[in-house]
TORLUMRO-370614 format. One record per atom (N, C-alpha, C): atom name; x, y, z. Coordinates in nm, 2 decimals. Layout:
<atom->CA&c1->X&c2->Y&c3->Z>
...
END
This chain:
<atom->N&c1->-0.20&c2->-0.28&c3->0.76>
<atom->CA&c1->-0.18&c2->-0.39&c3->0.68>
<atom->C&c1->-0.27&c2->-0.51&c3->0.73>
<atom->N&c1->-0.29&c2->-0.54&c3->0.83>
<atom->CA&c1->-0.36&c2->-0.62&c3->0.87>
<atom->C&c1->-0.51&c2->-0.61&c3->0.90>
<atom->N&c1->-0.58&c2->-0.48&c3->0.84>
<atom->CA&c1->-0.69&c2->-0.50&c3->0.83>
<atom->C&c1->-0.69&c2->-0.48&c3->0.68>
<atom->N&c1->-0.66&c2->-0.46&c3->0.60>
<atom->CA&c1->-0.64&c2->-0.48&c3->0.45>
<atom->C&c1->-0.57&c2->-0.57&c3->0.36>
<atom->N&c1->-0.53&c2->-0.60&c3->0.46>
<atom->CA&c1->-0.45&c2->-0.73&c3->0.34>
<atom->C&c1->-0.41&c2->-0.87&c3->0.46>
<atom->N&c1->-0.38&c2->-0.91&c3->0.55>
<atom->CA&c1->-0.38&c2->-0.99&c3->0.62>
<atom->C&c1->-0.51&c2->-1.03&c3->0.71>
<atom->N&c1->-0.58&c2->-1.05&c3->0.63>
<atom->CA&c1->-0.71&c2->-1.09&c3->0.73>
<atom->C&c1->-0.74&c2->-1.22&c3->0.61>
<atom->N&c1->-0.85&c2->-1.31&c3->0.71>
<atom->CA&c1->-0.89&c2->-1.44&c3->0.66>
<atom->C&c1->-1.00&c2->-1.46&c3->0.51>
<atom->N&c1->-1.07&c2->-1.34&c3->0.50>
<atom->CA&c1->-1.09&c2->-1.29&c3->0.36>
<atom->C&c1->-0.99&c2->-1.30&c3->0.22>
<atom->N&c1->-0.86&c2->-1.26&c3->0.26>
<atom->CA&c1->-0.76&c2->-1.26&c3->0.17>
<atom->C&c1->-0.66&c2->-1.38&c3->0.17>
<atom->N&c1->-0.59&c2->-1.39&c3->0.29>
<atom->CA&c1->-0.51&c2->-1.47&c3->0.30>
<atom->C&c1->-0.53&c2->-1.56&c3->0.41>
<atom->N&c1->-0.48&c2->-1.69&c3->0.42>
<atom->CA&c1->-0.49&c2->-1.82&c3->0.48>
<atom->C&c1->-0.42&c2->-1.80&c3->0.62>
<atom->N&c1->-0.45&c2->-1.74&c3->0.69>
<atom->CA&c1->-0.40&c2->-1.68&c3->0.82>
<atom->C&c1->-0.38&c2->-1.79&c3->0.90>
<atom->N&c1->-0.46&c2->-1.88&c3->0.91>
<atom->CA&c1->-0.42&c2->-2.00&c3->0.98>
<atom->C&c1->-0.29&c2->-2.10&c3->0.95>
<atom->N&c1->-0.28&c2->-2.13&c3->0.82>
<atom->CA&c1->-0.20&c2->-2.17&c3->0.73>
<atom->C&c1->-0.09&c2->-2.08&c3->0.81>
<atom->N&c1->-0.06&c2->-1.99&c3->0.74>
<atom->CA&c1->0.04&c2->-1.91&c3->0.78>
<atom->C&c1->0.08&c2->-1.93&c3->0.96>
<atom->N&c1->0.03&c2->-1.91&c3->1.01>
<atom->CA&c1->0.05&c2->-1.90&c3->1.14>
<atom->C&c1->0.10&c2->-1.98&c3->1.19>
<atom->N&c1->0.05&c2->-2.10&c3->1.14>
<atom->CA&c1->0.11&c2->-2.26&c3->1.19>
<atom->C&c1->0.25&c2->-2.27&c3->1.11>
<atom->N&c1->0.26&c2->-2.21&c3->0.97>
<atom->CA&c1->0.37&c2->-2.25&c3->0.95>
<atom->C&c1->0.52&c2->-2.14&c3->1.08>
<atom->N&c1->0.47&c2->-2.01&c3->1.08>
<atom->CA&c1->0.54&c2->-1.95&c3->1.13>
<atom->C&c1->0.62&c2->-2.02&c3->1.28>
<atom->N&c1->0.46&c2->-2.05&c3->1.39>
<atom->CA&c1->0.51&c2->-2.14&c3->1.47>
<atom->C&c1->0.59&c2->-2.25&c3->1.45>
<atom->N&c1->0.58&c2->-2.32&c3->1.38>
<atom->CA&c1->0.69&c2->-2.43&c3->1.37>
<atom->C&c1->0.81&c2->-2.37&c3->1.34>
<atom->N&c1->0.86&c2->-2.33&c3->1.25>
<atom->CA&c1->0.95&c2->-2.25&c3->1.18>
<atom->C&c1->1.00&c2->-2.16&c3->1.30>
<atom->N&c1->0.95&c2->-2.11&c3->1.40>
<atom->CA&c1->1.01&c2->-1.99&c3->1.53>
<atom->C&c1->1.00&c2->-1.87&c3->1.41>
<atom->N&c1->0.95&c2->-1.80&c3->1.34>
<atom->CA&c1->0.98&c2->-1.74&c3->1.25>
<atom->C&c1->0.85&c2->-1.58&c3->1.31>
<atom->N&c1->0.78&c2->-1.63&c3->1.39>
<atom->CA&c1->0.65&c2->-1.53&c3->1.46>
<atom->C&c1->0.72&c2->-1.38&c3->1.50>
<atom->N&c1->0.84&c2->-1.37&c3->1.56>
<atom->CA&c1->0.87&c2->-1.25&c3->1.56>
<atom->C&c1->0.90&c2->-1.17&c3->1.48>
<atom->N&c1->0.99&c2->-1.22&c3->1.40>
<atom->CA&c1->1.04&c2->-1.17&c3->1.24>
<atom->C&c1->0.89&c2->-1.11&c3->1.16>
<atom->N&c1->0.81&c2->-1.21&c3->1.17>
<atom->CA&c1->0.71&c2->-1.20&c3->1.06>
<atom->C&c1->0.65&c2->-1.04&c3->1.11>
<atom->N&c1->0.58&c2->-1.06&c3->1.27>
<atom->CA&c1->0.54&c2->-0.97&c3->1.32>
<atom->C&c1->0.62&c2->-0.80&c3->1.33>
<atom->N&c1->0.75&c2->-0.80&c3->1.31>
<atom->CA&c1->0.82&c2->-0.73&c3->1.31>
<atom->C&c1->0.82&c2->-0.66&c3->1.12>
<atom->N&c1->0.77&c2->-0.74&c3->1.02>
<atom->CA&c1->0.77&c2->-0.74&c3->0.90>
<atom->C&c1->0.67&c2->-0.66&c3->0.86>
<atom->N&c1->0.54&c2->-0.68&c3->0.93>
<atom->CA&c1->0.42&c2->-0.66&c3->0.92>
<atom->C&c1->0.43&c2->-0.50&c3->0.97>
<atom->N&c1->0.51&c2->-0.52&c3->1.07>
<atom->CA&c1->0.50&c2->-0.36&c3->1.13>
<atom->C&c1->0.57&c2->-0.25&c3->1.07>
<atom->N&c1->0.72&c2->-0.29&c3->0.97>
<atom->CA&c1->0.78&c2->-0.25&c3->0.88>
<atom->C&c1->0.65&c2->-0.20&c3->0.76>
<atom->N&c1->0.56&c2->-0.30&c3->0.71>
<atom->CA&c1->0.52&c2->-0.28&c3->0.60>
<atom->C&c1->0.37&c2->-0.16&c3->0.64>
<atom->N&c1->0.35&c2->-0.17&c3->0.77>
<atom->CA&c1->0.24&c2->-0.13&c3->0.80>
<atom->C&c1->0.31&c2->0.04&c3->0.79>
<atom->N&c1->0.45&c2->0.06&c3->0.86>
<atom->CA&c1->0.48&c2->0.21&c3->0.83>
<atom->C&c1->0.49&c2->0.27&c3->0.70>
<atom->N&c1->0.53&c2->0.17&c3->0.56>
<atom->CA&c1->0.54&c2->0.18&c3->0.46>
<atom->C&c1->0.43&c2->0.25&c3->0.41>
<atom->N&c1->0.31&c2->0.19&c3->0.46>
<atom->CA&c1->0.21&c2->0.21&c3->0.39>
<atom->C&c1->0.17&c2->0.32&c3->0.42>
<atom->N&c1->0.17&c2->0.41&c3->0.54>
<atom->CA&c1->0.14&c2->0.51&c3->0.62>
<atom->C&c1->0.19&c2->0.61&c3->0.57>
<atom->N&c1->0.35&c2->0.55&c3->0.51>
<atom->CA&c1->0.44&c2->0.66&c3->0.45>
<atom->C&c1->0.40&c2->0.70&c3->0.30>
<atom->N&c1->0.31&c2->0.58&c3->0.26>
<atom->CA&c1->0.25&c2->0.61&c3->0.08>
<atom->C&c1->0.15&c2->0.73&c3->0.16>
<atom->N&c1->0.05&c2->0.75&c3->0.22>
<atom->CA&c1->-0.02&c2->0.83&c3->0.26>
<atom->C&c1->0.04&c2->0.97&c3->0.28>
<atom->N&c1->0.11&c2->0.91&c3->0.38>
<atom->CA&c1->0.17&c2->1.11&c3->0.40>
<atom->C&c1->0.26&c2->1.13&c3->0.26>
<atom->N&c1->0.32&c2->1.09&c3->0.18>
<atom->CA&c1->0.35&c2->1.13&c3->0.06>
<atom->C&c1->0.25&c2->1.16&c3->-0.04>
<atom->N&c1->0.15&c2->1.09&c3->-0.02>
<atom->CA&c1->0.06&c2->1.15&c3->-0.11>
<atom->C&c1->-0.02&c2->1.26&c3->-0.08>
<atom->N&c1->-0.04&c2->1.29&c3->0.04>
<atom->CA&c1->-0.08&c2->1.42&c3->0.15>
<atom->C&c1->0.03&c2->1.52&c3->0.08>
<atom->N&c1->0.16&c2->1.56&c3->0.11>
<atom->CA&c1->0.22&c2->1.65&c3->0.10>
<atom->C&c1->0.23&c2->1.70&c3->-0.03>
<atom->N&c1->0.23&c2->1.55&c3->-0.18>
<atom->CA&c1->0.28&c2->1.60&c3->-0.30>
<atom->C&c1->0.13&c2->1.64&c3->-0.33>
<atom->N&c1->0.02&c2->1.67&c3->-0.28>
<atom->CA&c1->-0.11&c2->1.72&c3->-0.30>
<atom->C&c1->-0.11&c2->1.87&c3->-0.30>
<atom->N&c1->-0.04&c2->1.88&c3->-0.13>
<atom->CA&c1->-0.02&c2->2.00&c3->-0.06>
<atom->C&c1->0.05&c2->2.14&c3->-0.16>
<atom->N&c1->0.18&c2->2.01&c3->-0.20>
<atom->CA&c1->0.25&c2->2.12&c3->-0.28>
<atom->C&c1->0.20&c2->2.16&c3->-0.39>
<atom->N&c1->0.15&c2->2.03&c3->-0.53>
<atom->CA&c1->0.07&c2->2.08&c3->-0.58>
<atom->C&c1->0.02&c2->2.16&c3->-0.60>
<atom->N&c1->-0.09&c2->2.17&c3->-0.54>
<atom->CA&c1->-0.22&c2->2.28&c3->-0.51>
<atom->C&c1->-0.11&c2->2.42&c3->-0.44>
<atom->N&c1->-0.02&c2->2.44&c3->-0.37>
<atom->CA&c1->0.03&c2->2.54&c3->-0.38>
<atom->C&c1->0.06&c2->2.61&c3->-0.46>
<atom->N&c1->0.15&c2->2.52&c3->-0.54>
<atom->CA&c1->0.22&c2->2.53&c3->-0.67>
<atom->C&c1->0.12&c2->2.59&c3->-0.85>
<atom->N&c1->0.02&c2->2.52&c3->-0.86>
<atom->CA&c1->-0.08&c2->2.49&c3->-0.93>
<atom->C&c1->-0.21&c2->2.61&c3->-0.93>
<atom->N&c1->-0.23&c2->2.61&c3->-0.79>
<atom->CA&c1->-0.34&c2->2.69&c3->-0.75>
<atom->C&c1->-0.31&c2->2.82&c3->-0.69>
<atom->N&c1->-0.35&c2->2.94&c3->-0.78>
<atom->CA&c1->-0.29&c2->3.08&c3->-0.76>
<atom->C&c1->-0.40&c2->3.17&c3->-0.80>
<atom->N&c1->-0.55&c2->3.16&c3->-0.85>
<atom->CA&c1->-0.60&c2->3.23&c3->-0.84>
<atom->C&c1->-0.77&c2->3.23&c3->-0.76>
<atom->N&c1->-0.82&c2->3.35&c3->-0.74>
<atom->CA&c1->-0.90&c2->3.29&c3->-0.61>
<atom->C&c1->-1.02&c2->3.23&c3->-0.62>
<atom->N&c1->-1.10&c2->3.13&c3->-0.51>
<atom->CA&c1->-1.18&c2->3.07&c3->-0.58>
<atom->C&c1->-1.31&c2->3.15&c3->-0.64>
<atom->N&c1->-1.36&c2->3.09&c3->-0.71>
<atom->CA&c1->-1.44&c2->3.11&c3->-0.80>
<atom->C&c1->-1.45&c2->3.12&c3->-0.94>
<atom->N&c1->-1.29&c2->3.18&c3->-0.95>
<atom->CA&c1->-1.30&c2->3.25&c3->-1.07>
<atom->C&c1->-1.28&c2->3.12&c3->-1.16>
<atom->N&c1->-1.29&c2->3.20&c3->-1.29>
<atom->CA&c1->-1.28&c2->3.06&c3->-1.44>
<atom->C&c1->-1.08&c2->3.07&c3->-1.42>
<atom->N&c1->-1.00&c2->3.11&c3->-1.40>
<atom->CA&c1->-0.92&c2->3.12&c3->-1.37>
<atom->C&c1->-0.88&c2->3.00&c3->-1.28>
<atom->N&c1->-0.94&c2->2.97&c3->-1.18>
<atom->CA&c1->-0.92&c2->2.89&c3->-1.04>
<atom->C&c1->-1.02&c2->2.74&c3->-1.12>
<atom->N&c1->-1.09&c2->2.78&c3->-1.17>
<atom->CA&c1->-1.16&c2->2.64&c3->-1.23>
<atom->C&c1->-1.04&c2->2.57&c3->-1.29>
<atom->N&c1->-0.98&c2->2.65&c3->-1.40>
<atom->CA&c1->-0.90&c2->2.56&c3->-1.51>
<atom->C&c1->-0.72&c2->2.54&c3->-1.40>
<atom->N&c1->-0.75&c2->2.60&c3->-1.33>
<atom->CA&c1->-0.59&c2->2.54&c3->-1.24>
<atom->C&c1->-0.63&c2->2.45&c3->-1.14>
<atom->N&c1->-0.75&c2->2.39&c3->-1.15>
<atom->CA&c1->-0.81&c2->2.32&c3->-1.08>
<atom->C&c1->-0.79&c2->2.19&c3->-1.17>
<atom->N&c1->-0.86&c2->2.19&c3->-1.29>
<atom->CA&c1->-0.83&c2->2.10&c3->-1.39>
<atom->C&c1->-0.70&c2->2.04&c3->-1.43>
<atom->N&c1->-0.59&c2->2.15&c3->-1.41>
<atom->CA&c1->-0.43&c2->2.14&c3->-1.45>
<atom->C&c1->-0.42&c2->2.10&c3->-1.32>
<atom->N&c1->-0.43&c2->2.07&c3->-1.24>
<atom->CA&c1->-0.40&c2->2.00&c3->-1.06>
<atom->C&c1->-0.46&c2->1.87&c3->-1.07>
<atom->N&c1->-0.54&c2->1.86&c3->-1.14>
<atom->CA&c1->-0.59&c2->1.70&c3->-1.14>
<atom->C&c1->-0.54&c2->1.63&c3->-1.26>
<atom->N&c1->-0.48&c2->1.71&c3->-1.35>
<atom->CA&c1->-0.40&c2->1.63&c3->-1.47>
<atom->C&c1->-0.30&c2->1.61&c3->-1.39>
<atom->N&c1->-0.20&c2->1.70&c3->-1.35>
<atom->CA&c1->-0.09&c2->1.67&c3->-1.33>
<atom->C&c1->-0.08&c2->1.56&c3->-1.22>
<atom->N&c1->-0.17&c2->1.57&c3->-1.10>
<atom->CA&c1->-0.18&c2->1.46&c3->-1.02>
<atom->C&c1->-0.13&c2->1.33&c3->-1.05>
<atom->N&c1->-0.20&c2->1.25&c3->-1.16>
<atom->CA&c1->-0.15&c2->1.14&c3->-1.21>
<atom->C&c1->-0.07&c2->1.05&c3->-1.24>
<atom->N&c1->0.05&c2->1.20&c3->-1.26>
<atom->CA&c1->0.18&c2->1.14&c3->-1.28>
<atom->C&c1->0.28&c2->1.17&c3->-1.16>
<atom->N&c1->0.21&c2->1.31&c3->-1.06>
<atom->CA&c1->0.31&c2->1.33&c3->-0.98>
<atom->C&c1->0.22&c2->1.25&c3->-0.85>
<atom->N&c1->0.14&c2->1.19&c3->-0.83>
<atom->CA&c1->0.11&c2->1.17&c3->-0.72>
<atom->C&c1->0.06&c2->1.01&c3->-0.75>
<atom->N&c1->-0.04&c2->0.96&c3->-0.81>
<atom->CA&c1->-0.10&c2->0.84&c3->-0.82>
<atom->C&c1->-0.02&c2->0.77&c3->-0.87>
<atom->N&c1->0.04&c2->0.78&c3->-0.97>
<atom->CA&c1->0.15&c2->0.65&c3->-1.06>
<atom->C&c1->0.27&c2->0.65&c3->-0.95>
<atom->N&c1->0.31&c2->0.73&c3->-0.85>
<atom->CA&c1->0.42&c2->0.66&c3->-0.79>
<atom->C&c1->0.34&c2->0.60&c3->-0.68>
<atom->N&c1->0.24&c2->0.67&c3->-0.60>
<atom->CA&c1->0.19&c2->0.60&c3->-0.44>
<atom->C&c1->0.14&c2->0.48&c3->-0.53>
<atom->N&c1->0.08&c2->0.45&c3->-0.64>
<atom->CA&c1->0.05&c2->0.30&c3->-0.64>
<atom->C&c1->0.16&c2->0.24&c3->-0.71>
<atom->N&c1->0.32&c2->0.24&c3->-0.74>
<atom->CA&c1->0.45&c2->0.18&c3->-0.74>
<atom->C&c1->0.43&c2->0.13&c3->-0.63>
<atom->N&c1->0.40&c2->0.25&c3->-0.52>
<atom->CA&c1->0.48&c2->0.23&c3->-0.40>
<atom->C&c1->0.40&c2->0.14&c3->-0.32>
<atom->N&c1->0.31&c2->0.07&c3->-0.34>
<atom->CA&c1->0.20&c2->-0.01&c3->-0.28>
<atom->C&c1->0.21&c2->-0.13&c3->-0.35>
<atom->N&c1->0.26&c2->-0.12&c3->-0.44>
<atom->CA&c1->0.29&c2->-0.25&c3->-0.56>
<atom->C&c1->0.44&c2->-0.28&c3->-0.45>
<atom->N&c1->0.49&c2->-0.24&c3->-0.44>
<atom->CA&c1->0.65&c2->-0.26&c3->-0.39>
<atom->C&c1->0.59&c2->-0.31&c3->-0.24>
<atom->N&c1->0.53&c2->-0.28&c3->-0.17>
<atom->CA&c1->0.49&c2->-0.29&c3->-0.03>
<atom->C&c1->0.41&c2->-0.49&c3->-0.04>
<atom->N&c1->0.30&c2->-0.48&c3->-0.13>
<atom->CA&c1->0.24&c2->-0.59&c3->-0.14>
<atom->C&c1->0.38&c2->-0.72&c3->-0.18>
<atom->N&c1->0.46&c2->-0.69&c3->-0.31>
<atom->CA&c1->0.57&c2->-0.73&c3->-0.29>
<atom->C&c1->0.64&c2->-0.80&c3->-0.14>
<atom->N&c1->0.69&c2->-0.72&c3->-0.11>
<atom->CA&c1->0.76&c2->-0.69&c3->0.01>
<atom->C&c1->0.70&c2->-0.82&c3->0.12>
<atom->N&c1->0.52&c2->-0.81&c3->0.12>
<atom->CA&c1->0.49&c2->-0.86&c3->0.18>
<atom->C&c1->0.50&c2->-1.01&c3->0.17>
<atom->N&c1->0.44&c2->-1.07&c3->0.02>
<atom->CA&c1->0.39&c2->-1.14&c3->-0.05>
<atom->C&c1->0.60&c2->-1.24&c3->-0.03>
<atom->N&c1->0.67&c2->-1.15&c3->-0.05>
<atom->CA&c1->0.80&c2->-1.22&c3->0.01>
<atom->C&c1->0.84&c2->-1.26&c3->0.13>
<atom->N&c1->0.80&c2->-1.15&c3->0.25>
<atom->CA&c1->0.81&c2->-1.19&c3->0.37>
<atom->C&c1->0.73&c2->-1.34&c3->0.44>
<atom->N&c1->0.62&c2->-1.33&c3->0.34>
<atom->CA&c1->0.56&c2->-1.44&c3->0.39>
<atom->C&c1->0.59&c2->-1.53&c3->0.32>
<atom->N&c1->0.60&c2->-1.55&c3->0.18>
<atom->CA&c1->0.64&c2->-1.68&c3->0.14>
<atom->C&c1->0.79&c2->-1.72&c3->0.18>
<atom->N&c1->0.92&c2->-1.65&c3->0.21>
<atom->CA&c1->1.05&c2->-1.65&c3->0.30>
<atom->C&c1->1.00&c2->-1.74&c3->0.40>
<atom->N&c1->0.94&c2->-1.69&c3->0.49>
<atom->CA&c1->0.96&c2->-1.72&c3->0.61>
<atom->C&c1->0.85&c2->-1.86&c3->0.66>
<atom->N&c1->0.77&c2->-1.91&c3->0.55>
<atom->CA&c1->0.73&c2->-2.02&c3->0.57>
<atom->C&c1->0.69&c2->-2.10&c3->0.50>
<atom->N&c1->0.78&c2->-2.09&c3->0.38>
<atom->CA&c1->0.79&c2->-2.14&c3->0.28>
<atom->C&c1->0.66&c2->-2.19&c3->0.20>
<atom->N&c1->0.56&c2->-2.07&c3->0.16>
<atom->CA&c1->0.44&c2->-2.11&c3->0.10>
<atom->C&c1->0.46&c2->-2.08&c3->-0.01>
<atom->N&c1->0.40&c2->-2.15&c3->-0.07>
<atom->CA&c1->0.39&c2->-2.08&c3->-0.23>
<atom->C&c1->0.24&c2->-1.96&c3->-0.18>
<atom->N&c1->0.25&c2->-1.90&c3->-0.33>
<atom->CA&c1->0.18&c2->-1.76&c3->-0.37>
<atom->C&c1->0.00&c2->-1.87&c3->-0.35>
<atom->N&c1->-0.04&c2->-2.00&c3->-0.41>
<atom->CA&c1->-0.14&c2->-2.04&c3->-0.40>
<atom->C&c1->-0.15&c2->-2.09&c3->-0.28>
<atom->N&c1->-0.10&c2->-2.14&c3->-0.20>
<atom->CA&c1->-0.11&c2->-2.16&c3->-0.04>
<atom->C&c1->-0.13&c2->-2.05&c3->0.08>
<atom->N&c1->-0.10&c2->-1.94&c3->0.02>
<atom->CA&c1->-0.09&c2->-1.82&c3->0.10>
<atom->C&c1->-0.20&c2->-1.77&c3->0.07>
<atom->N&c1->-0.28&c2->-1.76&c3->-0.04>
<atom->CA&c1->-0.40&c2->-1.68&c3->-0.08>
<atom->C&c1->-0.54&c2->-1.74&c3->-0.01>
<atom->N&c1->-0.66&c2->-1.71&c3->0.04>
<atom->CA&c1->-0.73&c2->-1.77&c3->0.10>
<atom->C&c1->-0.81&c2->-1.85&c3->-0.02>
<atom->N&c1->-0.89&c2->-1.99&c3->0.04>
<atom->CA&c1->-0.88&c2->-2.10&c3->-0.06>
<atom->C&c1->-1.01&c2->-1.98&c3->-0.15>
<atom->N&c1->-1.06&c2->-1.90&c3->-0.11>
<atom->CA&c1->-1.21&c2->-1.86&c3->-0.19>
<atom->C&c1->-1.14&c2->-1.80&c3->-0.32>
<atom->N&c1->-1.02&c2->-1.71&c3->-0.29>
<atom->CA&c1->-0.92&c2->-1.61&c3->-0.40>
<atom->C&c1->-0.85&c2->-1.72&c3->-0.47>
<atom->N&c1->-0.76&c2->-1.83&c3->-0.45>
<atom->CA&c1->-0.69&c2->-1.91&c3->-0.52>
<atom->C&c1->-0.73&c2->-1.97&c3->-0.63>
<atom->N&c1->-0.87&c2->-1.98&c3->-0.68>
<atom->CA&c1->-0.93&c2->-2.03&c3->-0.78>
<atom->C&c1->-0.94&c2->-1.94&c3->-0.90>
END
């Protein structure tokens, strides 16, 4: 999380920081960050396994054949609904998650929090 979304590129890291120190609020936050950082780990290996199964599931004949082409095809349709529309819910819910932790805990609005280059 913090090389993708908490860096000074995106968000006002300084801002934040200062507010947290005053506020005593640094542990919490840092403990938030580490919550969201497993979340995100956890979109990954869910998307790893519902792949896995997938392609087990999906994929039954051997490669090369025109057979194995078109279950190849039917694996990448189906993907979309079993695998991509929920890991990006679940990344929607995480950014959430964060975008609350941080405005909670030091009372920023959503434009105070964004770095000044993104807020326009």
């Amino acid at each position: 999380i913090r090389t993708l979304v908490y860096n000074p590129k995106f968000i006002n890291v300084d801002r934040i920081r200062q507010r947290l120190n005053e506020s005593d609020n640094s542990r919490a936050f840092e403990t938030r960050l580490q919550n969201a950082t497993y979340l995100l780990a956890s979109t990954f290996l869910f998307s790893s396994a519902m792949n896995y199964i997938l392609a087990r599931w999906v994929v039954t004949s051997p490669a090369g054949s025109v057979s194995f082409n078109e279950e190849l095809g039917q694996m990448t349709l189906l993907s979309y609904p079993v695998i991509a529309i929920p890991s990006m819910l679940m990344m929607m819910g995480i950014f959430y998650y964060l975008w609350r932790t941080v405005s909670g805990l030091t009372g920023l609005k959503l434009e105070e929090i964004l770095a000044s280059n993104y807020s326009r």
